[in-house]
N, C-alpha and C positions, 0 to 999 in steps of 0.2 A: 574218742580216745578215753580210757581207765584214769581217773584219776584218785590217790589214794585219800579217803576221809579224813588224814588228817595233814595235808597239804590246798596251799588257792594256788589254783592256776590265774597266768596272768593271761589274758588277751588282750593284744595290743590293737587299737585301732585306729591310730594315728592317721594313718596312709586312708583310710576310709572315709567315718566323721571327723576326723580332724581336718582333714583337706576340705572339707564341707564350709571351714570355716571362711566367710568374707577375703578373698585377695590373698589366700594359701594354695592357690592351686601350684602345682609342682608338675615338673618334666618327669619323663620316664629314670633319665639318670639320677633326678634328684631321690627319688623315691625309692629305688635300687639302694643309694647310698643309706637312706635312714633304714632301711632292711636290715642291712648288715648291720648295722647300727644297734637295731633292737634284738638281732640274734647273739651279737655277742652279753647283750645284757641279759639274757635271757627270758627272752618273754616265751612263755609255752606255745601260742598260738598269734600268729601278726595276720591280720584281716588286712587282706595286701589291696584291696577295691572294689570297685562294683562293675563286676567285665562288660555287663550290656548296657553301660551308660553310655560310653564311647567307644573307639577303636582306640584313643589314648589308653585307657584304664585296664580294656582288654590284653593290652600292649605289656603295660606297667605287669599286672599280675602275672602275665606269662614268665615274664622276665627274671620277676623274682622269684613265681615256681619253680625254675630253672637253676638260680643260684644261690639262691638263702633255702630253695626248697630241699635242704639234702637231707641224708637218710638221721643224719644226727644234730637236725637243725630242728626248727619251732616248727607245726602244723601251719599250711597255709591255707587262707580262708578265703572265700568269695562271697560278696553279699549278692543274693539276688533275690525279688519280687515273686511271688507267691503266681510265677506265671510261668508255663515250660520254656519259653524261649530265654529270659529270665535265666532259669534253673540250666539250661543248655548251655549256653554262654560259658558259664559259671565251673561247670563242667570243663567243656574245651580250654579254657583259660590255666585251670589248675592243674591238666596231665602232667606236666615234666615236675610237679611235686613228688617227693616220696612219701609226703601224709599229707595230704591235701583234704578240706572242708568245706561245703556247700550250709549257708549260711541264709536261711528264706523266710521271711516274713510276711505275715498280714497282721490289720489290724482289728483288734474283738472291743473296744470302747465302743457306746452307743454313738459317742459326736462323733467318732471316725467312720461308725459305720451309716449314720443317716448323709453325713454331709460329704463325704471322702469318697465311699466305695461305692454307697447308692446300693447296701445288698442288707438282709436280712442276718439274724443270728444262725439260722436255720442255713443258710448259703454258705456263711462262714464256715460250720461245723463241718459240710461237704467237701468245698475246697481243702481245707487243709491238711485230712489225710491223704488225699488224691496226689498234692502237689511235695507232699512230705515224702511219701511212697517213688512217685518217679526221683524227686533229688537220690533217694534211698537207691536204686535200680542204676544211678552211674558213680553216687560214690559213698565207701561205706557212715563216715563220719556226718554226720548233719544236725546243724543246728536249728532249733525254731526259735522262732521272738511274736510273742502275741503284741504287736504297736500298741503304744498307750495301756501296757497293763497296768501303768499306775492308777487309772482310771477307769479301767474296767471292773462289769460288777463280777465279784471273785464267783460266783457260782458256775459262772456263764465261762470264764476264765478256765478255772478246772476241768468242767468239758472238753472245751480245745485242747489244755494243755496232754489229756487225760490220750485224746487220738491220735496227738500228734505222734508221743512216745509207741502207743502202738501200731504207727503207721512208718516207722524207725526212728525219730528221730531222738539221738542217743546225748545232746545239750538242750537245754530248756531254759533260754535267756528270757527275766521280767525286763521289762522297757521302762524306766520311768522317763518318754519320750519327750513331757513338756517341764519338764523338773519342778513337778508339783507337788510329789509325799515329801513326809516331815520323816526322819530316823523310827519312831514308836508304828509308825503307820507303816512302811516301808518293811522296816520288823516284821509285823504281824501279817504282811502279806506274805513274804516267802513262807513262814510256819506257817499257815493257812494250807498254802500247797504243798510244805511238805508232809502235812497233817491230811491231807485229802485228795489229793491225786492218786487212786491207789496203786499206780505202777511207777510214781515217782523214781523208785528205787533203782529203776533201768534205766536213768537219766541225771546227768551233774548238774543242779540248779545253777544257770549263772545269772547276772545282774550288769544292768546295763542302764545309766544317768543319766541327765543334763543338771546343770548347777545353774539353774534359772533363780534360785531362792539363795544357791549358796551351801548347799546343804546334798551332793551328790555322792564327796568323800563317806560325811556322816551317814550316811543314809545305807553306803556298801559296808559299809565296817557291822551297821545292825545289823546286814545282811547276813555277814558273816557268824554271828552268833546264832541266826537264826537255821541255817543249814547253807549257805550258799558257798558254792567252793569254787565260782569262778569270776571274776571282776575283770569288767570289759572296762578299759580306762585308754586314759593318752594320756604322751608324754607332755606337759607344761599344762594339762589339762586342756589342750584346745579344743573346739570342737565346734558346729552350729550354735550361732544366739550365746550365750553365757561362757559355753564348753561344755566338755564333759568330766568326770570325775579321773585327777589326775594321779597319774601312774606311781610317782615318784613319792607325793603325800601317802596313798595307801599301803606302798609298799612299806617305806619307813614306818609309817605309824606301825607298821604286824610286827617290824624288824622291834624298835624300841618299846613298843608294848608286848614283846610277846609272853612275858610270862602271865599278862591279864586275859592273851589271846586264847593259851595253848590251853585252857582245861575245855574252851567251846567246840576243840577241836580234837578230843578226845586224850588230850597231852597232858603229861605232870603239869604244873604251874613253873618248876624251873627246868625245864624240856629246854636246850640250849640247841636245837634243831632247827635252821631257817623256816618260814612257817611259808615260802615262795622260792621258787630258782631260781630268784634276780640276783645276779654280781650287782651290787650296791656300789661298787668304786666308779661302775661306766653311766651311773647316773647323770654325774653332772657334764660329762662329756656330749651324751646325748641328749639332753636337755637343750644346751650350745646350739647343737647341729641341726637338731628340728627349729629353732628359734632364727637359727641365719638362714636355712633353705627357706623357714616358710614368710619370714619377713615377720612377724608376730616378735615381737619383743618381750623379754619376760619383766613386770616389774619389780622393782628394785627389794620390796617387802615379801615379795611370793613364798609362801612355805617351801622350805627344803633348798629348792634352787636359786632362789632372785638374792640379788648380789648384798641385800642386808642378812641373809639370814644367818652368818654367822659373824656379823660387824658388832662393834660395843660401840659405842660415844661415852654413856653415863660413865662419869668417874667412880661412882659404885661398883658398875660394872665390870668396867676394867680391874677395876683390883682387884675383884673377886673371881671372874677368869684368870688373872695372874697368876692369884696362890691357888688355884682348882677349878678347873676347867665346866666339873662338875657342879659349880654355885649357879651357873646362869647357862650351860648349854647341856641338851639334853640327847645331846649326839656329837660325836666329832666330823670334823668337816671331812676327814679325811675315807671317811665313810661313804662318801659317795664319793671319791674322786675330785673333793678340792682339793687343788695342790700350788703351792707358789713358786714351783719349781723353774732355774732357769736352764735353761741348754747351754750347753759350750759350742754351737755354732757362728759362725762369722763368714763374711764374706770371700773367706778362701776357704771353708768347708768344701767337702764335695758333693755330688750327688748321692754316693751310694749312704753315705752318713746322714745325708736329709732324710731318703727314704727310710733307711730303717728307724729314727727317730718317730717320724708321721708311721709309721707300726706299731709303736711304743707307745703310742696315743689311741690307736685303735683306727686309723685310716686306713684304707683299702684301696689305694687308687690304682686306675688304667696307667701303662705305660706313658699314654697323651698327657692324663691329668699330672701325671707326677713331673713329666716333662716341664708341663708350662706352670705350674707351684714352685718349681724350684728356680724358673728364669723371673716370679716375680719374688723368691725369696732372695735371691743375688740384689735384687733390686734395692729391696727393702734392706738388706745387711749392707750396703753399699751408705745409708743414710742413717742407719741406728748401731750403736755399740754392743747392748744385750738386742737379743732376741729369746722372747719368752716362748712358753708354751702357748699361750693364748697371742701371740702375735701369728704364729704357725699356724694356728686352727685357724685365726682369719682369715688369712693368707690363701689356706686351702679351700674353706669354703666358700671364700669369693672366686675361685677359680672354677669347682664345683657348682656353683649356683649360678653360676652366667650363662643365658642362653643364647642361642647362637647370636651370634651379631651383624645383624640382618642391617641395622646401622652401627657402623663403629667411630668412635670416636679419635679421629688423628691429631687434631692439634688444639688447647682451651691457650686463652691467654685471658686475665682482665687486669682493667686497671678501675683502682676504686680511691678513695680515701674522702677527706671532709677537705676542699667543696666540689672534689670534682664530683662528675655523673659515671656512677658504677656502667662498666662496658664493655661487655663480653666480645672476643675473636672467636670463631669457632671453626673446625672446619669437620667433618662429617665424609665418610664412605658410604654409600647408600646400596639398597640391596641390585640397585642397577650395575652397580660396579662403578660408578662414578664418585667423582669428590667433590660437595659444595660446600661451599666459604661464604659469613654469613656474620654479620656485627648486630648487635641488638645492646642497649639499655634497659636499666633495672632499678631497682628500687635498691637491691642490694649485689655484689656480686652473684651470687648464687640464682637470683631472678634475672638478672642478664644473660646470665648463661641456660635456662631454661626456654627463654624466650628466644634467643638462640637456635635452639635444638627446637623448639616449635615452629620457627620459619622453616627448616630444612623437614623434617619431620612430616606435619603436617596431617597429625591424629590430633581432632579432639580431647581433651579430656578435663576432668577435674583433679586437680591436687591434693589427698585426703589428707596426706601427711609426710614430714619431711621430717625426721629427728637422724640426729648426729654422738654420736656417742667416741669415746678412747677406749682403745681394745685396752692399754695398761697405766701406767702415771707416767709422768713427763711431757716436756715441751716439745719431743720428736716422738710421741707417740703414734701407733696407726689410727686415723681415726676411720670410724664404720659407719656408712650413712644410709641408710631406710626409707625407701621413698614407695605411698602407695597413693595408685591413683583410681578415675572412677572413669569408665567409658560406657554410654547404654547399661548402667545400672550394676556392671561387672566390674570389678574389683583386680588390678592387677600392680603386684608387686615388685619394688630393685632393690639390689643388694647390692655395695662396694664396700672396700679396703682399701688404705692409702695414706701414706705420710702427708698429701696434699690433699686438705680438704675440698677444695674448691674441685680436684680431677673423679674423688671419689664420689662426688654431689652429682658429677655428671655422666658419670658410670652408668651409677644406681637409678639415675632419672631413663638413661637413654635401656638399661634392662626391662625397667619398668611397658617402657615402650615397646621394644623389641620383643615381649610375649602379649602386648596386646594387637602389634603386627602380624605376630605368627598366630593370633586368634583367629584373626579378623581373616584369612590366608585358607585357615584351617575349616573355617565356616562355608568359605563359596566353594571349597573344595566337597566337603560331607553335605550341605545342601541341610544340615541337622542339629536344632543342638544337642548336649547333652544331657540325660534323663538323671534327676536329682533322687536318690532316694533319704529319707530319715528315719530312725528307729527314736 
C-alpha cells in the first residue's frame, strides 16, 4: 500500500506478537472481537496471525479477512516464514480480504544465522528474493523483515534489504527482535538504509521492537525522524519477554508532540493535521478489551492507559489541576476515551436500550452474545442501583471471553470465618453431561473452593496468579478476578465478573481450566503442536 510521506501508518500486531505473549492465547471469537476493535480505532494495517502455525490461527485470520477485511477497513496481514508452504498458508488465509498482506521473514544477524538457520550470508541473499518473488506472484502487498536487524552487520543488511525490494517487496520492516539498540543507534540505522539501499524509494521503511531495555517506544519515535513511516506496536504494549512497543504511547506522543514531529515529516511545525489515523477517543476502550480478553492486566502507573495516569494525590497537584488542567497534565483524559459517564439503565430497561448502549461503547456483538450480556446485566442491575459504563464493559467481556464450558459451574457454597475451617460445597457439570458434588477445605475460602474444583476437575496444574480487582467504587461493586495457571510449561488464562467474589474466583479458575481442557482435547486430536514464530 502507498503511503503518503508525510503521514505513520500504524500496524497493529496485537493478535500476532502480542498473543505470543505467556497465557494470552485467545479463541477465534476472542480475536474477531479485538479486530473490530482495532478497525474502529483505526489502525492502517492489523496482522491478524501466523496461518501455518495452526489450524486455530489459520481459522482466526480467515475469519477476520472475511469481517474486519472490508473494502474500507485496515489491510490484513499474515506473518509467514521465509518457506513456500509458510508463504501458501498465508495466502489461502487472507482471500476473503479486500487488501490483504503477506508478511515473510528471515533472519540476516550472524548468531542467528550460525546458530538458528545453520546457512551462510551467501544462502540468505538467495532465498530471499526467491521467497519474496513467490509471496509477490499470489499477493500484490508484501512485507519483508530481515530478524534481528538490530544486530546485524548494516552492510550485509543493505544487500538483503536491497533484493528484497527488487524481488517486490513493497514494506521493508527493521526488527529490533531482542530489544537491544539504544534510540541514537536505532536512529542511525534506518538513515543508514535510507542513505544506502538505492531503491529504498520503492519501499515504506517500517520498524518493529521489543522493550527488553525499556526503550522500544523511544527508539520508533528516533525512527520516525530518521525516515520511518510505519510503527508496528500493540495495544498495552504486550508482546513476547518484555513486549513490544506500545500503540497507545506512540500514538499519543506524535498526537501531543506534534508540532516537534511535523517539520521531520515535511510539515509546518504548527501543521494541526493528525500525524496517524487513530480515533484517540477508542483508546482507552481498547486498551480494556485486549487487557480483559487476554488476562494481562494493565498496571496501575502505565503511560496513557493504566488507572494513575490521570489521578492527583499531591495537594499541589490538585489545586493546580483545579485552577488549570494544563499545570500538571499534558493531555486530557477525555482524549482517548476516558469518561465517568453513568447510564440511566436499571433493572426494568430493556433489551433494545442495552443493545444500542454497548453500540455507543463500540461493541459489536452476535445476536447469542448480546442475548446472554443482557440476562447477566438483569442480574447485576437486580443487586446494584447505578450501573456504569465500566460495569457493562465487564459484564460484556466476561461474557465474550468465556470459553465453552466444558465444565460448568452450578452450585458454590462456603462457610469460613475465625475459628472455623474455611469449606467449600461445589457442584460441577462435567463435559460428560454429568453433575458431581464435592466438599473440600482451605486455608481460605477461595482455596476450598479451588481444591474443590481440583477433586472434580482433575488437570494438573500450577497456580501463577490469582488478583481481584473492583470494576468501580462501592461496597456492591462488581468485582473482576484473574486467574493464570501453568500446565507442561504452558500458560493458560480466566477471566470473571460478579458482585460475588467468591462465584467470580470460581468462574475465572474453572475458564482457566476449561481452555487448558480444550488444549489438551485439541493436541490428541492434531497429533501437533503449534509452530512459534518471532521477529
Amino acid at each position: 500500500m502507498s503511503s503518503p510521506a508525510d503521514r505513520i501508518l500504524i500496524f497493529d500486531t496485537t493478535l500476532r506478537d502480542g498473543e505470543q505473549s505467556p497465557g494470552a492465547t485467545l479463541t477465534v471469537e476472542e480475536k474477531l472481537s479485538i479486530a473490530r476493535a482495532l478497525s474502529r480505532l483505526g489502525v492502517d494495517i492489523i496482522e491478524a496471525g501466523f496461518p501455518f502455525a495452526s489450524p486455530g490461527d489459520f481459522e482466526a485470520v480467515q475469519k477476520i479477512a472475511q469481517t474486519v477485511g472490508t473494502e474500507n477497513g485496515p489491510v490484513i496481514c499474515g506473518l509467514a516464514r521465509a518457506t513456500k508452504k509458510d508463504i501458501k498458508a498465508a495466502a489461502e488465509a487472507l482471500k476473503p480480504a479486500a487488501k490483504h498482506r503477506i508478511h515473510t521473514f528471515l533472519a540476516t544477524s550472524d548468531i542467528h544465522l550460525e546458530h538458528k538457520l545453520k546457512k551462510t550470508r551467501a544462502e540468505v541473499l538467495a532465498i530471499v528474493p526467491e521467497m519474496v518473488s513467490y509471496a509477490k506472484s499470489l499477493v500484490d502487498d508484501i512485507e519483508f523483515s530481515p530478524e534481528d536487524a538490530g544486530r546485524s552487520d548494516p552492510e550485509f543488511l543493505y544487500q538483503v534489504l536491497e533484493v528484497a525490494i527488487a524481488a517486490g517487496a513493497t514494506t521493508i520492516n527493521i526488527p529490533d527482535t531482542v530489544g537491544y539498540t539504544t534510540p541514537a543507534e536505532y536512529g542511525a540505522l534506518i538513515k543508514g538504509i535510507a542513505d544506502n539501499v538505492p531503491n529504498i524509494d520503492q519501499a515504506i521503511i517500517s520498524v518493529h521492537g521489543h522493550n527488553d531495555l525499556g526503550l522500544a517506544v523511544a527508539n520508533f519515535l528516533e525512527a520516525v525522524k530518521n525516515g520511518a513511516r510505519q510503527l508496528e506496536c500493540t495495544i498495552n504494549g504486550i508482546g513476547e519477554r518484555a513486549g513490544n512497543a506500545a500503540l497507545e504511547e506512540l500514538v499519543m506522543a506524535l498526537h501531543v508532540r506534534r508540532s516537534y514531529f511535523n517539520p521531520f515529516l515535511g510539515r509546518p511545525a504548527d501543521s494541526t493535521e493528525p500525524l496517524t489515523n487513530i480515533d484517540t477517543k477508542h483508546i482507552y476502550a481498547t486498551s480494556r478489551l485486549v487487557s480483559e480478553l487476554t488476562g494481562m492486566m494493565v498496571q496501575p502507573n502505565k503511560a496513557i492507559v493504566g488507572a494513575n495516569a490521570f489521578a492527583h494525590e499531591s495537594g499541589i497537584h490538585q489545586d493546580g489541576v483545579l485552577k488549570n488542567k494544563l499545570t500538571y497534565e499534558i493531555m486530557d483524559a477525555e482524549s482517548i476515551g476516558l469518561t465517568n459517564n453513568q447510564i440511566v439503565l436499571g433493572k426494568l430497561s430493556g433489551r433494545n436500550a442495552f443493545g444500542t448502549r454497548l453500540k455507543e461503547l463500540g461493541f459489536d456483538l452476535s445476536e447469542t452474545e448480546l442475548n446472554n450480556a443482557f440476562i447477566r446485566f438483569k442480574e447485576v442491575a437486580d443487586k446494584r442501583k447505578e450501573i456504569t459504563d465500566w460495569d457493562l464493559e465487564a459484564i460484556v467481556n466476561d461474557e465474550i471471553r468465556q470459553p465453552p464450558e466444558l465444565f460448568r459451574l452450578e452450585r458454590v457454597q462456603v462457610s469460613c470465618g475465625e475459628p472455623a475451617v474455611p469449606t467449600a460445597t461445589l457442584t460441577l457439570r462435567t463435559p460428560i453431561g454429568g453433575e458431581e458434588t464435592t466438599v473440600a477445605i482451605g486455608t481460605g475460602p477461595v482455596d476450598a473452593v479451588y481444591k474443590a474444583i481440583n477433586q472434580i476437575v482433575q488437570l494438573p496444574n500450577e497456580l501463577l496468579e490469582y488478583s481481584v480487582t473492583s470494576v468501580t467504587e462501592g461496597i456492591d461493586a462488581l468485582g473482576k478476578v484473574s486467574v493464570r495457571l501453568r500446565h507442561q510449561g504452558v500458560i493458560y488464562t480466566g477471566y470473571a465478573a460478579n458482585t460475588d467474589i467468591i462465584v467470580a474466583s470460581a468462574r475465572a479458575y474453572l475458564g482457566a481450566l476449561n481452555r487448558l481442557y480444550a488444549a489438551l482435547e485439541n493436541q490428541k486430536s492434531q497429533g501437533h503442536p503449534p509452530v512459534v514464530a518471532s521477529l
